[in-house]
C-alpha positions in Angstrom: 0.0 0.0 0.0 0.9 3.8 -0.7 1.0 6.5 1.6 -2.0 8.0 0.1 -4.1 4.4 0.8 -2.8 4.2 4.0 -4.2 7.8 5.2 -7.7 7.1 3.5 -7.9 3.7 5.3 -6.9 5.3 8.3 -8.8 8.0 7.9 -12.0 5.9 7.2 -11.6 3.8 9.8 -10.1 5.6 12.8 -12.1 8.7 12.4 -14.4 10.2 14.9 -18.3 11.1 14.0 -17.2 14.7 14.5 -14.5 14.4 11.8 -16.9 12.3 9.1 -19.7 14.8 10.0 -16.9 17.6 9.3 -16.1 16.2 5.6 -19.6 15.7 4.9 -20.1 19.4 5.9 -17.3 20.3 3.6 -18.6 18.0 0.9 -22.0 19.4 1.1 -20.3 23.2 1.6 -18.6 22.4 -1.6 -21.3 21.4 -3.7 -23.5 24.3 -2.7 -20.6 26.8 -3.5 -20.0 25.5 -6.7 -23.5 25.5 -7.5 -23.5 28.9 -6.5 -20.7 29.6 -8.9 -22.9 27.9 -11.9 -26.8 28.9 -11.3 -25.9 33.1 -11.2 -25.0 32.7 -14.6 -27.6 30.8 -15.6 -30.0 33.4 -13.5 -28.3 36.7 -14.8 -29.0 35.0 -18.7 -32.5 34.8 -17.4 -32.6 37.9 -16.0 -31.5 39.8 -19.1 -33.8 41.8 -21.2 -35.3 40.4 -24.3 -33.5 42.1 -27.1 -35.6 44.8 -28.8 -37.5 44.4 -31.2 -36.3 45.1 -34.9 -37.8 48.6 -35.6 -40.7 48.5 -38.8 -39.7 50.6 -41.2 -41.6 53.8 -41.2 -44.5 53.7 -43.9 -44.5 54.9 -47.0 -46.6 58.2 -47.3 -47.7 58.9 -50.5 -48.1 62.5 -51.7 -51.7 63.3 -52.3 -52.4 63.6 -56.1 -53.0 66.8 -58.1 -55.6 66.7 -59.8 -56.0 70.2 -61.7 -60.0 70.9 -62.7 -60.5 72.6 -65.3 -61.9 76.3 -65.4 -65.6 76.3 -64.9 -67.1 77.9 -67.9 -68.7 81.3 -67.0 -72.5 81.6 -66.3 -74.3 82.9 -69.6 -75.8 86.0 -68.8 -79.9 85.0 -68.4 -81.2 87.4 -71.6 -79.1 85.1 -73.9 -81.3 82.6 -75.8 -80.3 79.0 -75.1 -78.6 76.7 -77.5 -80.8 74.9 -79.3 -79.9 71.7 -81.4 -80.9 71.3 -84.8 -84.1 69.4 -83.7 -85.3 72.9 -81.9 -84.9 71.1 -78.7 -83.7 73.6 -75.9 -79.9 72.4 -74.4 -79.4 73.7 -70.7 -76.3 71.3 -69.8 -74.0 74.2 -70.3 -75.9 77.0 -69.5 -74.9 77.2 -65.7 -72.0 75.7 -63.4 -73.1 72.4 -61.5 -71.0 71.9 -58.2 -69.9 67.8 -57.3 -73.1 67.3 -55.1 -75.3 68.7 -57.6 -73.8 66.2 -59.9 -74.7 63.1 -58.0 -78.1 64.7 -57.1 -79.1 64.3 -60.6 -77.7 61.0 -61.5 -79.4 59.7 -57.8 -82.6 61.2 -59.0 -81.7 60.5 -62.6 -82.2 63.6 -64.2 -83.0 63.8 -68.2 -83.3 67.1 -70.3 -85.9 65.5 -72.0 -88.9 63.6 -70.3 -89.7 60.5 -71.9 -93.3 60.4 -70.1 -96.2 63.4 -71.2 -97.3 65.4 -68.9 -94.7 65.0 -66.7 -91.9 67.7 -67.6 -90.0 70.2 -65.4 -92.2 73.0 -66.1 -95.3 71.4 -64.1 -93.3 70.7 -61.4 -93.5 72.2 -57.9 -89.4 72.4 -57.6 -89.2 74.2 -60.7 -88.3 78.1 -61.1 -88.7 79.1 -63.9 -86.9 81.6 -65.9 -83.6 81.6 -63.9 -81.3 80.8 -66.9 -83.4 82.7 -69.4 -85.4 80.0 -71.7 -83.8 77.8 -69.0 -85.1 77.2 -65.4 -83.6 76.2 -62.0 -84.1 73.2 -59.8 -84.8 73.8 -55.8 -83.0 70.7 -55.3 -79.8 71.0 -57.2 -77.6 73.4 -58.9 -77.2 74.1 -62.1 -79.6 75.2 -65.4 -82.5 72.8 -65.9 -84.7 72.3 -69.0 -88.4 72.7 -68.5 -88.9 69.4 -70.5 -86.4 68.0 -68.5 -87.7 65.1 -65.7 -86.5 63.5 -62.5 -87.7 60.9 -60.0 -88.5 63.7 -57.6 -91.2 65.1 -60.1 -94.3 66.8 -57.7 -97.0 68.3 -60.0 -97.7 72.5 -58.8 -100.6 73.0 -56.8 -103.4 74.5 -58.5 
């Protein structure tokens, strides 16, 4: 036997509780310190902030389009005679300027210059007023010059 199998027999054998308890405390002292060594590490990784996140690009603003309108055509003075095509029939389309909302007003009440049912024309209509553009009258519910044989949905005979 060695020297070094001769102290660990002798310590084994011949040593007092108080000495076995003492390795054992050392043993377990050990352990724990290393442990401590190991688990901070582990703790500080889990401690760490999540990384950012990666930062969206900002989005893409578009300029708002142009659009240029063209120039309104002036108002015909009301003591010149409307146009009239080479049927005779009056034309009003022209004869005053009609605003965006006047526009969808008459398509949403489907507006004609010409009524396709007698009896039932612009001139006996209680919205009519008549005169406004010259030959040429004026709607109360839209803008614009409107033909007196012209017809909508909204079409109320006058009173009387």
């Amino acid at each position: 036997m060695n020297d070094h199998d001769e102290r660990n027999t002798l310590l084994s054998t011949d040593a007092s509780p108080s000495l076995m308890a003492r390795r054992k405390t050392l043993k377990v002292l050990g352990l724990a310190a290393g442990g401590l060594l190991v688990f901070p590490a582990c703790k500080e990784e889990a401690k760490a902030p999540p990384p950012p996140p990666a930062a969206a690009p900002p989005p893409v603003v578009k300029p708002p389009e142009v659009v240029a309108k063209p120039p309104e055509p002036a108002a015909a003075p009301a003591a010149e005679a409307p146009a009239a095509n080479a049927a005779g029939d009056l034309n009003c389309k022209e004869k005053a300027p009609i605003d965006d909302a006047s526009k969808q007003m008459r398509r949403a009440l489907q507006y004609k210059e010409k009524t396709a049912e007698a009896g039932k024309n612009c001139k006996g209509c209680a919205q009519y007023e008549a005169g406004k553009y010259g030959d040429c009258g004026a709607c109360k519910l839209f803008t614009g010059a409107v033909n007196p044989e012209g017809h909508c949905l909204s079409y109320a005979p006058k009173a009387g």
